[in-house]
C-alpha positions as CSV (number, residue, x, y, z in Angstrom):
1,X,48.5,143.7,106.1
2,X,45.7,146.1,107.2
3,X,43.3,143.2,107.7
4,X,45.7,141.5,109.6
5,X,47.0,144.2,111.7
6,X,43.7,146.2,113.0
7,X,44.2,149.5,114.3
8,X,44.1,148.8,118.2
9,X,46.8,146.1,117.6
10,X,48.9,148.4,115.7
11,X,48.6,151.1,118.2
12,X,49.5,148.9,121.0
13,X,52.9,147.2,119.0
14,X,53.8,150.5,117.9
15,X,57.1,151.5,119.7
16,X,57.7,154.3,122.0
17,X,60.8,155.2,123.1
18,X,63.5,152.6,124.0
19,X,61.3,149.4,123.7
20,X,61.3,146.2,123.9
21,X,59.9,142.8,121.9
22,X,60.0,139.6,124.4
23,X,59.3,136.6,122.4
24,X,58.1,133.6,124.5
25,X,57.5,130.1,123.7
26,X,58.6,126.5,123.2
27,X,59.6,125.7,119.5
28,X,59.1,121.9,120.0
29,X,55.4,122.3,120.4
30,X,53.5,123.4,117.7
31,X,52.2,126.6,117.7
32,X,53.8,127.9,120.8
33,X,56.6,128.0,118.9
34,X,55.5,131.3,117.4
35,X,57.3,133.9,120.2
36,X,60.4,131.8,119.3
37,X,60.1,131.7,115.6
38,X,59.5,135.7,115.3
39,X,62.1,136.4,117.6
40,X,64.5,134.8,115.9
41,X,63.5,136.8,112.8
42,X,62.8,140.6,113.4
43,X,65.8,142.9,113.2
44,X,65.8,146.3,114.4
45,X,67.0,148.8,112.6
46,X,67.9,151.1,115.6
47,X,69.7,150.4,119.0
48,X,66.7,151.6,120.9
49,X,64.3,148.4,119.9
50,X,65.6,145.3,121.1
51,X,64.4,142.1,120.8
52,X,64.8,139.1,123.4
53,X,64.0,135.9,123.0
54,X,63.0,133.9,126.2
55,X,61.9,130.9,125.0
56,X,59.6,128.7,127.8
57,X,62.0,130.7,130.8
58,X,61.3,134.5,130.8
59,X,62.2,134.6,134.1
60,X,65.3,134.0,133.0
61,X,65.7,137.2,130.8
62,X,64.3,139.5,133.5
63,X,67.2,141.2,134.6
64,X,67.9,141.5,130.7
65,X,64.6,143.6,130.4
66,X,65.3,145.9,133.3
67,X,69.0,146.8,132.3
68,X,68.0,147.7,129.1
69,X,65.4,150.3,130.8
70,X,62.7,150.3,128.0
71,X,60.0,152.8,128.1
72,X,58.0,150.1,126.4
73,X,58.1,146.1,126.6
74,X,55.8,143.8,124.2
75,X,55.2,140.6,124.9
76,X,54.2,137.9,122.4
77,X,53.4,134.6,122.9
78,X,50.4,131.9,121.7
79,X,47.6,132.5,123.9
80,X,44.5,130.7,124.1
81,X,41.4,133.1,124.0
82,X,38.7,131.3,121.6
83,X,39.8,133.1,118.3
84,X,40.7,131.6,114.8
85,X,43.9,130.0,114.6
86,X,46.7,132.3,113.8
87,X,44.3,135.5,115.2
88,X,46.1,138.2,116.6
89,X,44.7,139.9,120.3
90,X,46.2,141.8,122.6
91,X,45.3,140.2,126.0
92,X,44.8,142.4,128.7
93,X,46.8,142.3,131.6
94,X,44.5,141.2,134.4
95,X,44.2,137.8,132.4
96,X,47.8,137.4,132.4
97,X,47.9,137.9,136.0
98,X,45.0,135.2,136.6
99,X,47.2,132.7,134.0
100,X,43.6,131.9,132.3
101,X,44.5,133.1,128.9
102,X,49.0,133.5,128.0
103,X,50.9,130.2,127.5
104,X,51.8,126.6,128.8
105,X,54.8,128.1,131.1
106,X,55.2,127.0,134.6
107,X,56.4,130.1,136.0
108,X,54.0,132.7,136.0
109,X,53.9,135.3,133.8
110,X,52.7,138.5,135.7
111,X,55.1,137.6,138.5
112,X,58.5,137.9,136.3
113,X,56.4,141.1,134.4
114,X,55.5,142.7,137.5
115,X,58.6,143.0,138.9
116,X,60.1,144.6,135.5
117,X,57.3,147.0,134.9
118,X,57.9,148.0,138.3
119,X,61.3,148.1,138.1
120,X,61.6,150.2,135.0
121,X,58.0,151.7,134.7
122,X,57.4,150.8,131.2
123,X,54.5,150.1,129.3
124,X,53.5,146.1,128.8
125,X,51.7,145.1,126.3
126,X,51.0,141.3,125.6
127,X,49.9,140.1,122.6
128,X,48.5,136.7,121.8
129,X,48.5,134.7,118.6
130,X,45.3,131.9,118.9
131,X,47.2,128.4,118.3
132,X,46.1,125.5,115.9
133,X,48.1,123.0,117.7
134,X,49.9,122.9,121.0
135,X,51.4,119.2,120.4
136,X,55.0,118.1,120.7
137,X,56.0,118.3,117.2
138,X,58.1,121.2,115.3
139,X,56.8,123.6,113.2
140,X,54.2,125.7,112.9
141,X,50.5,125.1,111.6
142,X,49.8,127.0,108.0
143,X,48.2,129.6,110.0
144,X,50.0,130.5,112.6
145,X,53.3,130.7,110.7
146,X,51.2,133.3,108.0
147,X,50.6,135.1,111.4
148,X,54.1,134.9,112.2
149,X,55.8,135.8,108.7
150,X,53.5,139.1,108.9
151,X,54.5,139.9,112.4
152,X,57.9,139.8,111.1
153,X,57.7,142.2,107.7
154,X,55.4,144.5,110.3
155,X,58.5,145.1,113.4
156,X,61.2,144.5,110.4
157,X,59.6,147.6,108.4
158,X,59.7,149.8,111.9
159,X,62.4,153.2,111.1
């Protein structure tokens, strides 16, 4: 996993305090189904991490986030930024607020993050997982799901 998970990447998941894993993605195409997939699978082993799964409609979960308070929110989602399939980057945020790089979702992303970061003044961090395939077909590509299954044993091994 030390390959996999390099040491900026690691440093950026890591939780701090009360935090927060937002999963994001539609399951029913492709590789974008990876937010979905991992949230479904990582349990926490403490009250303070929390994991929600928002599917294609994190707007939705918004008010979730910010009564929760976390000191620090991660998102993951597929995000298109030229790497190998199933590569791991944490995409910085200016990106996220120009919508070049995070996801197929029509409502934008830095809006519904804005207004949580603002309202609970926690860290964001967005990481991105390069897809294969963005298709309408379930499951994910070889790769991506290797990427995925690791992303799991890594916030499922989190004291």
């Amino acid at each position: 996993m030390s390959s996999f998970l390099t040491d900026e990447i690691k440093t950026a998941i890591a939780p701090r305090g009360r935090t927060l894993l937002i999963t994001i993605g539609n399951p029913l195409r492709a590789d974008d189904g990876l937010g979905p997939f991992v949230g479904e699978q990582v349990i926490f082993k403490v009250p303070e991490r929390r994991v929600i799964n928002a599917y294609t409609t994190p707007e939705n979960i918004a008010q979730t986030a910010i009564d929760f308070k976390p000191d620090k929110i991660i998102i993951l989602d597929a995000a298109r930024f030229g790497g190998r399939p199933g590569e791991l980057k944490i995409i910085p945020l200016d990106l996220i607020s120009r919508q070049t790089v995070i996801s197929t979702h029509s409502f934008p992303l830095s809006v519904t993050f804005s207004v949580v970061r603002e309202d609970t003044g926690a860290e964001l961090v967005a990481l991105g997982v390069e897809p294969a395939s963005m298709e309408f077909e379930e499951g994910l590509t070889p790769e991506v799901k290797e990427s995925a299954l690791r992303l799991i044993e890594y916030f499922n091994s989190i004291d």
